[in-house]
N, C-alpha and C positions, 0 to 999 in steps of 0.2 A: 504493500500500500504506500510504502513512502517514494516507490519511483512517481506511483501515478499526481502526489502531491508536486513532485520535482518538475514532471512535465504541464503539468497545469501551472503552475507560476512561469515557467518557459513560457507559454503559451500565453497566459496574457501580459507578459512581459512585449512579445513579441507585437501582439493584437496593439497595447500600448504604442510600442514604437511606430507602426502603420497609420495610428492616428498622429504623431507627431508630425511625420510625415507630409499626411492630410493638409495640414496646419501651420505647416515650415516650420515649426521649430524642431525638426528632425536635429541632431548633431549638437543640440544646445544641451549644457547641464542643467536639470532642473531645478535645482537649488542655485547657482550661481547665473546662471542663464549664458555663461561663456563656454563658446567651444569645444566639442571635446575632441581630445585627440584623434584622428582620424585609424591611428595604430591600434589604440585602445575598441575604435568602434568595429576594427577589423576583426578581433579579437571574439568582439559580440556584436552583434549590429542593435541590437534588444539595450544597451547599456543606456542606461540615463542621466549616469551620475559622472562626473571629471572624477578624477584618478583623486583630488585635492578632498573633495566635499562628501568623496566615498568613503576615504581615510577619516575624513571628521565623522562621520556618522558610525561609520565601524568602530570608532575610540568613543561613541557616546553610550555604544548598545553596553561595551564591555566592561561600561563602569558600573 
């Protein structure tokens, strides 16, 4: 059961980035609204976060 958890957040991860898309604001970080690396988007195209404001969020869960 936890793959099918894994692939449904792929999934609207994905469905999300299509609406970005939509919208132009495909490639922008959501929280900062700047850029995201284009390597990083290679990586995942689904990514919504800069490498920067991902790091703040991951340092705020683990506190």
């Amino acid at each position: 059961m936890q793959d099918i958890g894994h692939f449904r957040a792929k999934l609207l991860a994905a469905r999300a980035a299509l609406r970005r898309c939509e919208d132009g604001s495909y490639g922008d970080c959501l929280d900062c609204e700047e850029p995201i690396d284009p390597r990083r988007l290679g990586l995942d195209p689904a990514i919504a976060l800069c490498i920067g404001c991902a790091e703040k969020r991951s340092y705020k869960h683990r506190r």
